[in-house]
C-alpha positions as CSV (number, residue, x, y, z in Angstrom):
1,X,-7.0,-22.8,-11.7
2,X,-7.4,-26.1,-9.8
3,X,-6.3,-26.2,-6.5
4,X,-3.3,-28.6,-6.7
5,X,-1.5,-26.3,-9.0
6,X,-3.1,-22.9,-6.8
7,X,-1.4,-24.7,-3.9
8,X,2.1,-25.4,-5.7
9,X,2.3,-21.7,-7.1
10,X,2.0,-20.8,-3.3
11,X,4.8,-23.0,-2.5
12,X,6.4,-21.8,-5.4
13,X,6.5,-18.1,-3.8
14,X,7.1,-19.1,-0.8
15,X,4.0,-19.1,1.3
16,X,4.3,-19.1,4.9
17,X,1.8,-18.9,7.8
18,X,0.8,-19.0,11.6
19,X,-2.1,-18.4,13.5
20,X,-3.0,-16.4,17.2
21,X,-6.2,-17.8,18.5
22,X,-7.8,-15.7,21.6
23,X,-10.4,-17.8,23.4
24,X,-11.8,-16.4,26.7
25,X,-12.4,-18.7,29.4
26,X,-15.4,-19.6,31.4
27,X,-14.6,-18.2,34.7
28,X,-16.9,-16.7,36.8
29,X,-14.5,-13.7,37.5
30,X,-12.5,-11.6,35.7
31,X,-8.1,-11.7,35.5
32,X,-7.2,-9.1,37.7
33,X,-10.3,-7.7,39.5
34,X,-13.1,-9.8,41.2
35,X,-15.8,-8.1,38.8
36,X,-18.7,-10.6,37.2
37,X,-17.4,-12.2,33.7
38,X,-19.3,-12.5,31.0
39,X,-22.1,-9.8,32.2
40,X,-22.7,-8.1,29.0
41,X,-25.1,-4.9,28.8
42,X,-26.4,-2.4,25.9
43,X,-26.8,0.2,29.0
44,X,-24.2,2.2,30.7
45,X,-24.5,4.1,33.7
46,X,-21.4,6.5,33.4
47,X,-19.2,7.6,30.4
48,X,-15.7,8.5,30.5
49,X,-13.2,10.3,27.9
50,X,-9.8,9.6,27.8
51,X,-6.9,10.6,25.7
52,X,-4.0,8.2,25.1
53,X,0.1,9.0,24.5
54,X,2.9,6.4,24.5
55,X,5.5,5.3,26.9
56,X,8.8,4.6,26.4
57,X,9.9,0.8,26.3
58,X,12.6,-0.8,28.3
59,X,15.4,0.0,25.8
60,X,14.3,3.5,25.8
61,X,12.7,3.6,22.2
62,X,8.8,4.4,21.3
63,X,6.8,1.5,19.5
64,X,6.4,2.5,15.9
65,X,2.7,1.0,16.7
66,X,2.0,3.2,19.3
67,X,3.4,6.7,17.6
68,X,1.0,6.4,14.7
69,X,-2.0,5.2,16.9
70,X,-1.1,8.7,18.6
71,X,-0.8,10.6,15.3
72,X,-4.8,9.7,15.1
73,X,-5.4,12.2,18.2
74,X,-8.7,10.2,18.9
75,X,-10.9,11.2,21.9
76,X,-11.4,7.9,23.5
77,X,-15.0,7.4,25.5
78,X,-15.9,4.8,27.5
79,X,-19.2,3.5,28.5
80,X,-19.1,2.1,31.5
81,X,-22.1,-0.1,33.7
82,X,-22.1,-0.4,37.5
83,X,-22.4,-4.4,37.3
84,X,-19.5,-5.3,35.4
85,X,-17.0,-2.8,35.6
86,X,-15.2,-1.2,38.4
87,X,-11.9,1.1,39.2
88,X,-9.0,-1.4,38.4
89,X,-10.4,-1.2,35.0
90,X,-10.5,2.1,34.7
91,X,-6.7,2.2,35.8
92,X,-7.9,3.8,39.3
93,X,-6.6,1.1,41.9
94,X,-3.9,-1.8,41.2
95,X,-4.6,-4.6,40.2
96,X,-5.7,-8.0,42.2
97,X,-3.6,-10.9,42.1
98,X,-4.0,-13.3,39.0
99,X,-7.4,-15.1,39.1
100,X,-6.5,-19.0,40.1
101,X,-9.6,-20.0,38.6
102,X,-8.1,-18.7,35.3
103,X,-5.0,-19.8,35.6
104,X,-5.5,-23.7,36.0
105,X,-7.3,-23.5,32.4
106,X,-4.7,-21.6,31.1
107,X,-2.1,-24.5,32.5
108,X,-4.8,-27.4,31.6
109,X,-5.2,-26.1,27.7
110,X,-1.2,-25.6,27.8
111,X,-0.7,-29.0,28.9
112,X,-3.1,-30.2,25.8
113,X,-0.9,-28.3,23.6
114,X,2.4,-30.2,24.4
115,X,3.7,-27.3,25.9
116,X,6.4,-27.2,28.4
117,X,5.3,-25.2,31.5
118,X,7.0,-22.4,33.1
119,X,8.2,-22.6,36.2
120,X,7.3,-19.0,37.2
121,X,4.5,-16.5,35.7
122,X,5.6,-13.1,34.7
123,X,3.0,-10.5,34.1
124,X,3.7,-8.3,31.3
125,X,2.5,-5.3,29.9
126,X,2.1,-4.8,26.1
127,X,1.5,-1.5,24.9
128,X,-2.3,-0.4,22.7
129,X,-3.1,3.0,22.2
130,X,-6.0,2.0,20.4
131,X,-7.9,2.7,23.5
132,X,-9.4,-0.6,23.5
133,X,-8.0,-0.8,27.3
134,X,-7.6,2.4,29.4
135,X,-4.6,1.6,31.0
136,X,-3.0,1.6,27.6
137,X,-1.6,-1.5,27.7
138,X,-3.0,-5.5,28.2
139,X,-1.5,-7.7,31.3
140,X,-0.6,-10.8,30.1
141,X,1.9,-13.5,30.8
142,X,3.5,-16.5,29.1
143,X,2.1,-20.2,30.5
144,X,3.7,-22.8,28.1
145,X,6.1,-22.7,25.4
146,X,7.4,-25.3,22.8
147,X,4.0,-27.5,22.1
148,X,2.9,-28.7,19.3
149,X,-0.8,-29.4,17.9
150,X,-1.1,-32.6,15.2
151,X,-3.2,-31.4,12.0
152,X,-4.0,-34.8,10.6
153,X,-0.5,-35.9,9.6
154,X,1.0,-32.3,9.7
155,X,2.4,-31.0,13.0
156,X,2.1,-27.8,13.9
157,X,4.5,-25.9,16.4
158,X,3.0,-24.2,19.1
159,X,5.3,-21.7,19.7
160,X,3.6,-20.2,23.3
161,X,0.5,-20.1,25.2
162,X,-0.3,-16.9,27.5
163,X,-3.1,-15.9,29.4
164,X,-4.1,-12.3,29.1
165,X,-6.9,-9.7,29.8
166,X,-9.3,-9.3,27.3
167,X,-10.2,-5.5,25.6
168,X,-13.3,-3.4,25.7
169,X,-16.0,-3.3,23.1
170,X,-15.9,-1.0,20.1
171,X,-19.5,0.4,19.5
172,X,-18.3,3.1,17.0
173,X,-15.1,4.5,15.3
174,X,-15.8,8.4,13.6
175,X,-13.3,10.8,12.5
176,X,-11.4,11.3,16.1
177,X,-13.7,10.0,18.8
178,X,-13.9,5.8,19.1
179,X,-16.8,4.7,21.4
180,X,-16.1,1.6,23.9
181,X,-18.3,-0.3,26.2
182,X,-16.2,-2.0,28.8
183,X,-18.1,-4.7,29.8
184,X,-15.7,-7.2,28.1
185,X,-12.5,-5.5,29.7
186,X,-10.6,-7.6,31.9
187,X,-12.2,-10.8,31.1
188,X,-9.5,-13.7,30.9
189,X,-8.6,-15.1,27.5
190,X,-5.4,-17.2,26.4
191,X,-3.7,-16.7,23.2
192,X,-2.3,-19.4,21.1
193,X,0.4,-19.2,19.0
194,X,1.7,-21.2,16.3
195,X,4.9,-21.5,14.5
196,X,4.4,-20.4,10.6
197,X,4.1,-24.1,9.7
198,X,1.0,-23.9,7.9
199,X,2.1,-24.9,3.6
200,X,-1.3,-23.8,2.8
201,X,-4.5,-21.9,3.0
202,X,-6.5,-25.1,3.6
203,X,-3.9,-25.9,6.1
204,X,-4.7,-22.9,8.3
205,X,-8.2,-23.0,8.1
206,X,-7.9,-26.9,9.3
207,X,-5.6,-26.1,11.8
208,X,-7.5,-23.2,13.4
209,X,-10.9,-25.7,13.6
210,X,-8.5,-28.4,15.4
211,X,-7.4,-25.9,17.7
212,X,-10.5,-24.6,18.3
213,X,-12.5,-28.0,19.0
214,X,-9.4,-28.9,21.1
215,X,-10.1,-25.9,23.3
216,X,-13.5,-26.5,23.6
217,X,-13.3,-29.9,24.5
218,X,-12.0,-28.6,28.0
219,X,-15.6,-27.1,28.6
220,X,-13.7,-24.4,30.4
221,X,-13.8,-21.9,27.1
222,X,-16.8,-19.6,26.2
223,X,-18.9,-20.6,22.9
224,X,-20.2,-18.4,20.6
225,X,-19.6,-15.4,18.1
226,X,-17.3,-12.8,19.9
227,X,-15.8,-15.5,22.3
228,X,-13.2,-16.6,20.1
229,X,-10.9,-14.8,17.6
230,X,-8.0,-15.7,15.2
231,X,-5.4,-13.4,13.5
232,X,-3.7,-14.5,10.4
233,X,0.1,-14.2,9.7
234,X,0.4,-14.3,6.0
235,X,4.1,-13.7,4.2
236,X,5.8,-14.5,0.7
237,X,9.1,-14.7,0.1
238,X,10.7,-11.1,0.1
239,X,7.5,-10.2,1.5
240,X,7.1,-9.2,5.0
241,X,4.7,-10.6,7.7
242,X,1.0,-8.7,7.3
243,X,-1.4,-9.5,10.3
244,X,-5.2,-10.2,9.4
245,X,-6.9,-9.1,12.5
246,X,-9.5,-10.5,14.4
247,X,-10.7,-13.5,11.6
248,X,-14.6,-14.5,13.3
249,X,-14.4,-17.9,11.0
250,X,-11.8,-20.6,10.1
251,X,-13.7,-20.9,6.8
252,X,-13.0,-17.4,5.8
253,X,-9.0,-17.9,6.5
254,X,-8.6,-19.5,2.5
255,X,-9.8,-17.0,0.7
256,X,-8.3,-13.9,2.8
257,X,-4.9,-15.8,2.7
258,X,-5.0,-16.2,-0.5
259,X,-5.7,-12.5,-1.8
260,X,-2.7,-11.9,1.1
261,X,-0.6,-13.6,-1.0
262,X,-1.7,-11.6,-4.3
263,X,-1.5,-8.4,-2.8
264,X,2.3,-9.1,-1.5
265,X,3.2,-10.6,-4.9
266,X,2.1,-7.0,-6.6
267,X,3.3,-5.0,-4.3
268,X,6.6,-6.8,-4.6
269,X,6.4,-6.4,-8.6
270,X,5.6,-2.5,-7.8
271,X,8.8,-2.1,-5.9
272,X,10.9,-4.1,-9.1
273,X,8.7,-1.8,-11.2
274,X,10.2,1.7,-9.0
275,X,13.8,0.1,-9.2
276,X,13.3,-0.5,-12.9
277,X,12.3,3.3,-13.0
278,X,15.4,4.4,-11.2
279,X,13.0,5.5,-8.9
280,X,14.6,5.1,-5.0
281,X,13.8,6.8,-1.7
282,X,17.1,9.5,-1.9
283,X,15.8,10.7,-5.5
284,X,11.8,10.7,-5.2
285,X,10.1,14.1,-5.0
286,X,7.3,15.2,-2.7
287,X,5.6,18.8,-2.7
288,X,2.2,19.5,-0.6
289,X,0.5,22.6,-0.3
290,X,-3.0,23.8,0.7
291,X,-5.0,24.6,-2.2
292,X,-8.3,25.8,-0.7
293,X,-8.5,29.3,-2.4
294,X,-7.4,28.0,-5.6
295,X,-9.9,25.0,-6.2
296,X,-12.7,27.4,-4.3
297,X,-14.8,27.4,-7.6
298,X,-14.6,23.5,-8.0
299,X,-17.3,21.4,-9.5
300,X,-17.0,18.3,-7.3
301,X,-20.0,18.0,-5.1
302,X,-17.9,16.3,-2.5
303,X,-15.5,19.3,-2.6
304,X,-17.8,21.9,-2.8
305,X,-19.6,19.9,0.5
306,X,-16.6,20.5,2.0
307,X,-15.8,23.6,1.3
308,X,-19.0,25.1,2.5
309,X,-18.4,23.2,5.8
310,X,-15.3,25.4,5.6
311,X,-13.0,22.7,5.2
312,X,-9.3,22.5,3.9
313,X,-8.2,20.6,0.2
314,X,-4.3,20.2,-0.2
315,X,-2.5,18.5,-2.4
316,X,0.8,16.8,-3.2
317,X,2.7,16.2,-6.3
318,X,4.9,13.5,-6.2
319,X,7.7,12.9,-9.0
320,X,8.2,10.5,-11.9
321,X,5.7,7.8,-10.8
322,X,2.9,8.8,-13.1
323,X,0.5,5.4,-13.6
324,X,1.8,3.4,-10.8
325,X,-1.4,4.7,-8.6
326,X,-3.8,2.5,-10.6
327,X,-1.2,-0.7,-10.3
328,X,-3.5,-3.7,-9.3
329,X,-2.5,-5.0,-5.6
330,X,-6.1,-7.3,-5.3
331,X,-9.3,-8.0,-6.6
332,X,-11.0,-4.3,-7.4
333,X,-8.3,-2.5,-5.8
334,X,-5.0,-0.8,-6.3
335,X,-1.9,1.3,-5.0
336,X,-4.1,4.0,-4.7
337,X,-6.2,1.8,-2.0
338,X,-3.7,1.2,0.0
339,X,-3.2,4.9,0.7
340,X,-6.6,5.8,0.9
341,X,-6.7,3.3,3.6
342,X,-4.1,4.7,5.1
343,X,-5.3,8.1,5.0
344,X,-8.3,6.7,6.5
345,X,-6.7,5.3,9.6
346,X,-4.2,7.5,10.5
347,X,-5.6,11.1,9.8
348,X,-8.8,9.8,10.3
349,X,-10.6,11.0,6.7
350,X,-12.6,7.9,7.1
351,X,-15.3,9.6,4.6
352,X,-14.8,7.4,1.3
353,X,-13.8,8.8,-0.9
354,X,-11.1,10.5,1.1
355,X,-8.2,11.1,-1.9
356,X,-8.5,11.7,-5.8
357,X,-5.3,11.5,-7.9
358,X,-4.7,12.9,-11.5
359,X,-3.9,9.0,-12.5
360,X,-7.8,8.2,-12.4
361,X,-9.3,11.5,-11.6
362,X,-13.4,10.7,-11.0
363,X,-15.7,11.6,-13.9
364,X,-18.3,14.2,-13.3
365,X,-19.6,17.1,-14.6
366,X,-16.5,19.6,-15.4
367,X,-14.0,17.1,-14.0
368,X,-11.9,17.7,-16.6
369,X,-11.6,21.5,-15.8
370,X,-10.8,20.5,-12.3
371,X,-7.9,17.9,-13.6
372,X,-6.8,20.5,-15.4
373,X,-6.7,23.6,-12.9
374,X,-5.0,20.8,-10.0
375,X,-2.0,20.0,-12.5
376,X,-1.1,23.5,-12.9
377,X,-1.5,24.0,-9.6
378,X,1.8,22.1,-9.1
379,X,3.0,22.5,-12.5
380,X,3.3,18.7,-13.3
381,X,5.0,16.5,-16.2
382,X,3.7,13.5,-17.5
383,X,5.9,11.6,-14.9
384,X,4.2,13.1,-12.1
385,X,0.9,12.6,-10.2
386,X,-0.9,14.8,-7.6
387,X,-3.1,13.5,-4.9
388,X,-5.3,15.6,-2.9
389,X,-7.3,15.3,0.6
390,X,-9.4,17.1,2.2
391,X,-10.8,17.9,5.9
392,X,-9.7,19.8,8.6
393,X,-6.4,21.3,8.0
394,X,-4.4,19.2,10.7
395,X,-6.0,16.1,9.2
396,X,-4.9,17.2,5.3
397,X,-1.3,17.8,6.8
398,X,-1.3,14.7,8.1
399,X,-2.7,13.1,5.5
400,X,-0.1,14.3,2.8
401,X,2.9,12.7,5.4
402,X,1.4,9.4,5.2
403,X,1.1,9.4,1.6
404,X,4.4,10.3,1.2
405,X,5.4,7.4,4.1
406,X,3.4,5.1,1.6
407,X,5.6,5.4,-1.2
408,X,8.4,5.3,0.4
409,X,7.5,1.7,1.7
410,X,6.4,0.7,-1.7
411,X,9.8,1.4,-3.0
412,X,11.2,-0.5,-0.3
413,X,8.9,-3.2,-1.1
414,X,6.0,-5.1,1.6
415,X,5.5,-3.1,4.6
416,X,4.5,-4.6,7.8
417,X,1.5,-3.9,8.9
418,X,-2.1,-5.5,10.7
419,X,-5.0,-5.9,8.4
420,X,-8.9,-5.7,8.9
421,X,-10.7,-8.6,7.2
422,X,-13.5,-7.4,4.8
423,X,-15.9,-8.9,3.0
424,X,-14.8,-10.9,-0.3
425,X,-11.5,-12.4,1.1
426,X,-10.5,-8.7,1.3
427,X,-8.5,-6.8,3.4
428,X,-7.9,-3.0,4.4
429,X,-5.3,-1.3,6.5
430,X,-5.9,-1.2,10.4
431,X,-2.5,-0.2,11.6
432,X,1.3,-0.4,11.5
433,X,2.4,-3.9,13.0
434,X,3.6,-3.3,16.5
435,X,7.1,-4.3,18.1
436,X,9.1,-5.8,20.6
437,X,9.4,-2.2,22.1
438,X,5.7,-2.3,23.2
439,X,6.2,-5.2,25.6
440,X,7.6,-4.0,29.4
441,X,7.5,-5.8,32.6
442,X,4.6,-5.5,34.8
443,X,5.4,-3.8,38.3
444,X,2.6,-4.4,40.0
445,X,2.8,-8.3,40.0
446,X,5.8,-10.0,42.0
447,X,6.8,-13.6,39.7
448,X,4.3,-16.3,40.7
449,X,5.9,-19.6,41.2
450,X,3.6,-22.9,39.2
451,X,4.6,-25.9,41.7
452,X,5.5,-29.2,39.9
453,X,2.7,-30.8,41.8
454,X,0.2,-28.2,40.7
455,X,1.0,-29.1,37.4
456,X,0.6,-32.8,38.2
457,X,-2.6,-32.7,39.6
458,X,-4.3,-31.0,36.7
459,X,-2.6,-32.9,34.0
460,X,-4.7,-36.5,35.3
461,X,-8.2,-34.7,34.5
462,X,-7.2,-33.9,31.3
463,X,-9.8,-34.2,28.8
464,X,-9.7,-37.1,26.0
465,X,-8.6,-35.4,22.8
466,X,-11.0,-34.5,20.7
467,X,-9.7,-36.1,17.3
468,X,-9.8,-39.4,19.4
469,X,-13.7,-39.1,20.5
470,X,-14.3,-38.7,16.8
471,X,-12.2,-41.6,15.5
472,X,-14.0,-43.9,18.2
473,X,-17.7,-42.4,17.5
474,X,-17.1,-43.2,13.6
475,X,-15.6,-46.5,14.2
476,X,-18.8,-47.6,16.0
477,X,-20.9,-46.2,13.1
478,X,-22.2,-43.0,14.0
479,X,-22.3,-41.0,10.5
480,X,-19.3,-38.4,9.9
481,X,-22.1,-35.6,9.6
482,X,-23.3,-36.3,13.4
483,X,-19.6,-37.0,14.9
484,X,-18.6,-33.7,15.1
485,X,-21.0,-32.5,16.9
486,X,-21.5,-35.5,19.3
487,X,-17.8,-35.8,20.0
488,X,-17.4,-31.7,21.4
489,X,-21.4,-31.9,23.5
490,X,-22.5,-32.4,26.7
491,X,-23.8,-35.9,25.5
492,X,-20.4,-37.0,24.9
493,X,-20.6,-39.9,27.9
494,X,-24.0,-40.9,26.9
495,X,-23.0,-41.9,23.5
496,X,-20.3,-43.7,25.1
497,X,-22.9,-45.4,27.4
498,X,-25.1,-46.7,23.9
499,X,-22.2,-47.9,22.2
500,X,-21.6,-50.3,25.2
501,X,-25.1,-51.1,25.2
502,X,-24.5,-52.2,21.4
503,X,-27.2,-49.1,19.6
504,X,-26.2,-49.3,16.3
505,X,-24.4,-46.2,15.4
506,X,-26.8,-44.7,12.7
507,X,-29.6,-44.8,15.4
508,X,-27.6,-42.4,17.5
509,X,-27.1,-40.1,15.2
510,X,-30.6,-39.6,14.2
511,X,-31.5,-39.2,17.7
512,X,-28.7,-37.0,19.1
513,X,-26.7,-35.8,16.4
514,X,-29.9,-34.8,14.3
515,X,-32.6,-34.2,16.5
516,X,-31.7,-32.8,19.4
517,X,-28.9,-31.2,18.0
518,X,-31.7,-29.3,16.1
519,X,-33.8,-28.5,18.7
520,X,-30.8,-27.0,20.9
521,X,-30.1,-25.1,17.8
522,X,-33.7,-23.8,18.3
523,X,-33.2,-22.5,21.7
524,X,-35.0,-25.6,23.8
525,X,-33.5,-26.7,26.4
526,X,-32.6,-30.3,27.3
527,X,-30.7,-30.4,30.3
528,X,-33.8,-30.9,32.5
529,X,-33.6,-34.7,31.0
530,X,-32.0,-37.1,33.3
531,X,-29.4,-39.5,31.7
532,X,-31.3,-42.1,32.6
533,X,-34.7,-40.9,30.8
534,X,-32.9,-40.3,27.8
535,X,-31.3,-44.7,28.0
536,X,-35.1,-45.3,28.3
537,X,-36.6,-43.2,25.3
538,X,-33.1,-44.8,23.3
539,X,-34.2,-48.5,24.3
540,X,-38.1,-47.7,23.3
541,X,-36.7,-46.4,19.8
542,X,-34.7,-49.2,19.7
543,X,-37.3,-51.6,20.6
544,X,-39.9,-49.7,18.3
545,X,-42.0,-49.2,21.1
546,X,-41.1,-45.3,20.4
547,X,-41.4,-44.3,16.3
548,X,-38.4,-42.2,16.1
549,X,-40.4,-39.6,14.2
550,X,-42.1,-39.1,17.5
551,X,-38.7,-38.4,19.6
552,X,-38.6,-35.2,18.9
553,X,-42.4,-34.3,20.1
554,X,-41.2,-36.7,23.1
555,X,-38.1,-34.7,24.7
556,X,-39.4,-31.5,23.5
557,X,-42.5,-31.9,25.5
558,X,-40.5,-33.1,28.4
559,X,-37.8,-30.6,28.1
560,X,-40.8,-27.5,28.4
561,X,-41.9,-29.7,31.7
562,X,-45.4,-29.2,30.3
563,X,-46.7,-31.7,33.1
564,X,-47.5,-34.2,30.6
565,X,-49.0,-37.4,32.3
566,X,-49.2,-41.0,31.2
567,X,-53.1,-41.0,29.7
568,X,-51.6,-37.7,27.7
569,X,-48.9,-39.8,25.9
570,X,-50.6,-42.3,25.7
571,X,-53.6,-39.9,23.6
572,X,-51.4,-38.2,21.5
573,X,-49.5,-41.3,20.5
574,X,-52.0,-44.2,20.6
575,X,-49.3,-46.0,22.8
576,X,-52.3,-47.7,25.2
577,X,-53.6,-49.1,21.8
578,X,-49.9,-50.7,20.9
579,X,-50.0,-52.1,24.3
580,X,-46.9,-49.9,25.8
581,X,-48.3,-48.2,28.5
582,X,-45.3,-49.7,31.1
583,X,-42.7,-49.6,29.2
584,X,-43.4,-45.7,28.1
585,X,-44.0,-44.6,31.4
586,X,-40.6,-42.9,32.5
587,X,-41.7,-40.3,29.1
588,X,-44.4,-38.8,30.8
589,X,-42.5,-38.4,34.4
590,X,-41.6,-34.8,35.1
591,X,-37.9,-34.5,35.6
């Protein structure tokens, strides 16, 4: 299928999408504490465990969210290191107030968004019982609203800009205890959020890398894998909106948008199929039971493992849908898939596999006696299917309540829910999509007034938008495979400087966008060169008194400050020979 008519059969089902993009900021503090940000550590000094229940929102109600995080009963521990943590995180002592610091990026990166400012900041709370923040819930508060973002000739709504606190770090996630280090907790991040405006997968994945060059343009945003995540909102029409979490690249966003878009369309032709059947939520049939004793003499190794752990095996038959297990949602996966992931999540059987089902019972050695001994077990028909679990008896219990909360919503068609991104453009379950109901107002922060004049002063340092750096650099001839890079570095006003000068454009590219862009991708450091060391070494390369296949030996050495001298140059380049000695004299100073 070509990609014109894979892009009109997602218009043709109604393909909508919008992005959140978390980028922390470079502050030298954390949001609401004065602890070091950025101070990362694979060491702890103390370790805390912590157990997590939800609140009641403003309107009195329970986020659906947060009850089936605390179905999961996990044992939350924290790892926490003297230098980068301290008792605000740990939901000890109140909060400080607002980092300032923080807050004029957030406002600056706004303010590049279009967005209309707010005349006061209200800190919120929103509600995770992940435990990825002790407190149980992330301050943040709303900075701009109603911008917009161009995507070539596409614009893009911004819908609102907030500045928030960012979560710990996961280190593990088995059976009921999830391991966090909280060196990232508390650092501040904004999150943007688009409109879903986005026609297509390509779209998205454009408009994510506009964004994100955008935000690093400022030079007020940390670089760098971990620093910067997207979620996905994917729907189809009569589909429901299904979160990818936590995307790490733009070029990924296609190909896991896409199979979004499958797996909605299937499950959607499941729930035609259930109506077709007759099959609705007031006339379906569930039984469970525990079925230890009986399937003690089993010949699944995996059973019998868990049997002689002394563990539990139940079971539940569920009426009249016979087949519909094995109905294809994506590439390599099923109906079945989706509740084995959700068994995995939410009663925490994370040990794949965690279900068999008499639609596509596993082949092994005296399987079939096994099929057979489970179906009269609960007495089935031909229109019935039993699936069964196994663990600790708690977990099997709760197991067999989500599976039956799984077919219900695949009678009722697409449910909403937040995704993990896997390899392959695949996608597993990570949790039910939270709700208004999480969000309540902060008490501990009194509404901070942004003065008019506040605003005024940062919005005449705004940076030059990236997208116009790039259409000046290629104008003036620097290749499109160098402009990129050029246009978002610290060598941004330097180019600008040779183009002035009149260095033809492909020369500045080889020397900046190709060499040292390679050797900073090697780790060597440049920034000991002075601006005006690197317009000499330019003019020598210009002048040929430098062969550009020696630049790179030329900075390198200088970079390392090796204490290179002139009759060193001039020996390892025969310079003296040529005559250069003057004019290559700033090379060998030592910066």
């Amino acid at each position: 299928m070509n990609q014109e008519k894979s892009q009109q059969d997602l218009r043709d089902l109604g393909f909508k999408c919008g992005v959140e993009i978390h980028q922390q900021l470079l502050t030298s503090k954390k949001l609401f504490c004065r602890c070091p940000s950025g101070v990362y550590s694979k060491q702890h000094d103390a370790e805390i465990l912590r157990h997590m229940r939800p609140t009641l929102s403003e309107m009195g109600t329970y986020d659906g969210c947060a009850m089936m995080e605390f179905k999961t009963k996990k044992e939350i521990l924290y790892l926490l290191h003297k230098d980068s943590v301290c008792t605000y995180e740990m939901d000890d002592t109140p909060p400080f107030p607002i980092n300032q610091e923080a807050l004029d990026i957030a406002i600056e990166i706004a303010l590049l968004f279009n967005c209309q400012i707010v005349d006061e900041v209200h800190v919120a709370r929103k509600q995770y019982l992940d435990g990825s923040i002790p407190t149980g819930f992330q301050r943040t508060a709303i900075i701009g609203i109603n911008g917009y973002v161009d995507i070539g000739e596409k614009r893009i709504g911004v819908r609102q800009l907030s500045i928030e606190e960012d979560s710990c770090r996961e280190v593990d996630d088995k059976g009921h205890r999830i391991t966090f280090r909280t060196d990232r907790l508390g650092m501040p991040l904004i999150e943007v959020v688009t409109e879903p405006d986005f026609e297509t997968p390509e779209q998205a994945a454009l408009g994510v890398k506009i964004i994100g060059r955008l935000l690093r343009a400022t030079q007020k945003v940390r670089r760098g894998i971990g620093h910067v995540r997207q979620d996905v909102n994917v729907s189809i029409s009569g589909g429901s909106r299904v979160e990818i979490k936590g995307v790490p690249r733009y070029q990924d966003i296609p190909a896991l948008t896409r199979t979004e878009v499958l797996r909605q369309k299937a499950l959607l032709d499941l729930a035609a199929r259930f109506k077709k059947m007759g099959i609705a939520e007031n006339n379906i049939d569930f039984y469970d039971k525990d079925i230890t004793y009986s399937i003690k003499n089993t010949r699944s190794l995996v059973l019998k493992e868990v049997l002689s752990k002394g563990g539990f095996v139940r079971g539940i038959k569920i009426s009249k849908i016979a087949g519909l297990l094995d109905w294809k949602t994506e590439a390599g996966e099923s109906f079945s898939s989706e509740i084995a992931g959700r068994v995995r999540v939410i009663a925490c059987l994370d040990d794949i596999p965690n279900i068999y089902h008499t639609d596509h019972y596993p082949d092994y050695n005296g399987s079939h006696i096994d099929l057979r001994r489970i179906k009269n077990l609960f007495n089935t028909t031909d229109e019935d299917v039993v699936i069964i679990v196994w663990g600790n008896k708690a977990d099997t219990i709760t197991a067999c309540e989500e599976i039956k909360n799984r077919v219900i919503e695949a009678i009722k068609g697409v449910p909403e829910e937040t995704r993990q991104h896997r390899r392959g453009g695949l996608t597993c379950f990570e949790r039910i999509l939270p709700g208004v109901d999480r969000m309540y107002p902060d008490t501990d922060h009194p509404p901070l007034a942004i003065e008019a004049k506040r605003v005024d002063r940062i919005r005449k340092f705004l940076p030059e938008l990236v997208l116009d750096v790039e259409k000046r650099f290629s104008s003036n001839g620097i290749p499109a495979g160098c402009v990129e890079y050029l246009a978002l570095s610290h060598y941004k006003e330097l180019v600008d400087d040779l183009i002035l000068k009149g260095v033809n454009g492909k020369i500045i590219g080889f020397l900046f966008g190709q060499t040292v862009k390679n050797l900073e991708q090697k780790g060597v450091n440049l920034k000991k060169i002075s601006r005006e060391t690197w317009l000499e070494l330019v003019d020598a390369c210009v002048s040929n008194n430098v062969k550009q296949k020696d630049f790179k030996c030329i900075i390198k050495g200088l970079a390392e400050d090796t204490g290179w001298n002139i009759s060193d140059i001039c020996k390892k380049y025969n310079w003296e020979a040529r005559g250069n000695v003057d004019k290559m004299a700033v090379c060998a100073k030592k910066v």
